[in-house]
C-alpha positions as semicolon CSV with decimal commas, in nm:
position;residue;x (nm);y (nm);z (nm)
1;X;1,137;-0,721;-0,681
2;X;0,888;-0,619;-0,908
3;X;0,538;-0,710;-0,822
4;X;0,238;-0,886;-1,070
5;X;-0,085;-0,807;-1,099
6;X;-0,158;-1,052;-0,819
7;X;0,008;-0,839;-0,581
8;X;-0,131;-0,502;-0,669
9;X;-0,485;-0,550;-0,715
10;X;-0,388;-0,718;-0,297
11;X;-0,249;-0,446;-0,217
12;X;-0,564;-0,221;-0,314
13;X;-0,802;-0,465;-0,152
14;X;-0,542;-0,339;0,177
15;X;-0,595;0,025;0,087
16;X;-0,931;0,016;0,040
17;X;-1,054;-0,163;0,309
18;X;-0,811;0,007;0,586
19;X;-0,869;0,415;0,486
20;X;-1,242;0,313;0,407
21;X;-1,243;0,424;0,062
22;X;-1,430;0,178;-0,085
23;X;-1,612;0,461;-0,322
24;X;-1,256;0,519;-0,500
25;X;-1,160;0,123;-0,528
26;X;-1,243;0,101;-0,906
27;X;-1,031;0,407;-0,994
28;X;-0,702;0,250;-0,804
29;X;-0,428;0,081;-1,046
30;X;-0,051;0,054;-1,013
31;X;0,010;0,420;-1,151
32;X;-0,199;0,579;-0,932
33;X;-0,053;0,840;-0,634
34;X;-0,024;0,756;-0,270
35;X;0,113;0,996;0,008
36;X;-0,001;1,347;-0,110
37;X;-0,306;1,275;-0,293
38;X;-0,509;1,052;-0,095
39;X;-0,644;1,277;0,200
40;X;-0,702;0,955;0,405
41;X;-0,350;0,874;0,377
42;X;-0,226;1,089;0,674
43;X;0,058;0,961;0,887
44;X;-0,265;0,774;1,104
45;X;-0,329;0,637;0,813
46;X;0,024;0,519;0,729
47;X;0,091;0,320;1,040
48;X;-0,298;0,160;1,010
49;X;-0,191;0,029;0,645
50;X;0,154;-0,068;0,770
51;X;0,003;-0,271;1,011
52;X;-0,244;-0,396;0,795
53;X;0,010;-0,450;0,510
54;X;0,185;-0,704;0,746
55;X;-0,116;-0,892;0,874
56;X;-0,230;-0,962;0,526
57;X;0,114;-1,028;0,387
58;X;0,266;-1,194;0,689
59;X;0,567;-0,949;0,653
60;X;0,778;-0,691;0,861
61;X;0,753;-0,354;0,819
62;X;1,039;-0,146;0,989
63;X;0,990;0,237;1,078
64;X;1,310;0,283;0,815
65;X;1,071;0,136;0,535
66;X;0,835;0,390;0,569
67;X;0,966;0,631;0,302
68;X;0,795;0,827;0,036
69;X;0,943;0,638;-0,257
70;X;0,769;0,342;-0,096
71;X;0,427;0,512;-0,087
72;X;0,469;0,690;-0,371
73;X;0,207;0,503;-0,567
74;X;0,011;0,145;-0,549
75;X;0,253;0,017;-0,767
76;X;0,516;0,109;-0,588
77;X;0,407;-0,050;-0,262
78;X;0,298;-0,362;-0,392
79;X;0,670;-0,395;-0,536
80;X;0,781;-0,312;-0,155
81;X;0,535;-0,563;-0,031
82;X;0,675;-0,818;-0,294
83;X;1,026;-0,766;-0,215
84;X;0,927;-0,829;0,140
85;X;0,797;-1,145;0,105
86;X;1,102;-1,315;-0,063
């Protein structure tokens, strides 16, 4: 499913608040890169959004989903968030 607007800027609000990177949140859009260029995005930092990905989004997240297509970029997780939510 492919995700709005709505979903991504959501999504960053996620990122942002859980890896504390609050100083970066104006720079984030759907294009931007994930796993491998944000330093705070370590595998700690993978299961702490996952988590916080389903709290916010009342959604499962199964250790299969966790791939790096999925984290690949914002707008590539907010699409996985979307499709999660149908």
């Amino acid at each position: 499913m492919q995700s709005t607007q709505q979903d991504v800027s959501a999504v960053i609000e996620v990122l942002v608040s859980t890896l504390g990177i609050e100083d970066q949140a104006a720079s984030l859009e759907a294009s931007t890169p994930l796993f491998g260029e944000l330093p705070e995005l370590d595998s700690l930092g993978v299961v702490e959004l996952t988590v916080a990905l389903e709290g916010r989004f009342d959604i499962q997240i199964d250790d299969e989903d966790i791939t790096g297509d999925v984290f690949e970029t914002v707008g590539s997780l907010a699409d996985f968030v979307a499709s999660k939510q149908t």
